[in-house]
N, C-alpha and C positions, 0 to 999 in steps of 0.2 A: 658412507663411501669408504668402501677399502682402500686402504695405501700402498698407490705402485713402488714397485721393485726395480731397479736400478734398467733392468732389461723391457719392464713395461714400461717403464718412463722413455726411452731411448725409439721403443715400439712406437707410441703416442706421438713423438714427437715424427717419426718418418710417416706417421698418417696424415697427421693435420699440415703438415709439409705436401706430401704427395697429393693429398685430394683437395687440396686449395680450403679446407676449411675455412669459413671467415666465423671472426665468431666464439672459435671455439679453443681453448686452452690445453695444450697437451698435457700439464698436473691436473686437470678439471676433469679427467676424462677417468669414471670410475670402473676400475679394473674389469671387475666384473657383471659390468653393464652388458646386454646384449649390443654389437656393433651394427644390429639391420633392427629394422621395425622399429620399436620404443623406443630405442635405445639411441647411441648416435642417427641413428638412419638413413644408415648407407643401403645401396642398391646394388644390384648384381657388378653394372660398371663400377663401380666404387673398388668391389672387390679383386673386380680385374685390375685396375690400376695400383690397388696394394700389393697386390699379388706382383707383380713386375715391379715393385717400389722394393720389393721385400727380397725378391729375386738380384738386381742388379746388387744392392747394401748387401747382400749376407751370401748369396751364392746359391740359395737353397728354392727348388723347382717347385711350383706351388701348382697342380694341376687345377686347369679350371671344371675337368670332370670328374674329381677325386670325389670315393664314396663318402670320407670323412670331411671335406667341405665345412659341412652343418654344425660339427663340431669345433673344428680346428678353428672357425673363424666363427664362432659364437661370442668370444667377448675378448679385449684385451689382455686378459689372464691367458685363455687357453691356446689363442694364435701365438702371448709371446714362449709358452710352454715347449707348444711346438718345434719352435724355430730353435730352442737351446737347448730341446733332445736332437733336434736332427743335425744342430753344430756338435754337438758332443759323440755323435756316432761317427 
């Protein structure tokens, strides 16, 4: 398991908060694990409810029909990627 980054950690910890995880430890949570299927296995609502977790904490509009989707929210690496290029623009 790769070791989160100060803004993955902070990521992890507003998921397992927002989607009620029982269970599950936001350090435990490997970066770059896929976040649907094998991986945590979240589900489309999962995603919406991040998505508006993520929105409300950081300000940043996360569509639910956005072509990049599949990317951005593929693992806690790449959603927290995301979020601190589109804070930084």
């Amino acid at each position: 398991m790769s070791e989160q980054t100060a803004a993955e950690r902070e990521l992890a910890e507003l998921l397992v908060e927002s989607l009620n995880l029982e269970g599950v430890a936001a350090e435990g949570i490997d970066p770059e694990a896929p976040l649907f299927g094998e991986g945590l296995g979240l589900d489309s609502i999962d995603a919406l409810e991040l998505a508006l977790a993520i929105t409300k904490r950081h300000g940043i509009q996360l569509r639910s029909d956005g072509d990049e989707n599949r990317r951005i929210f593929a693992s806690l690496r790449s959603l927290a990627a995301h979020i601190e290029q589109r804070k930084a623009a």
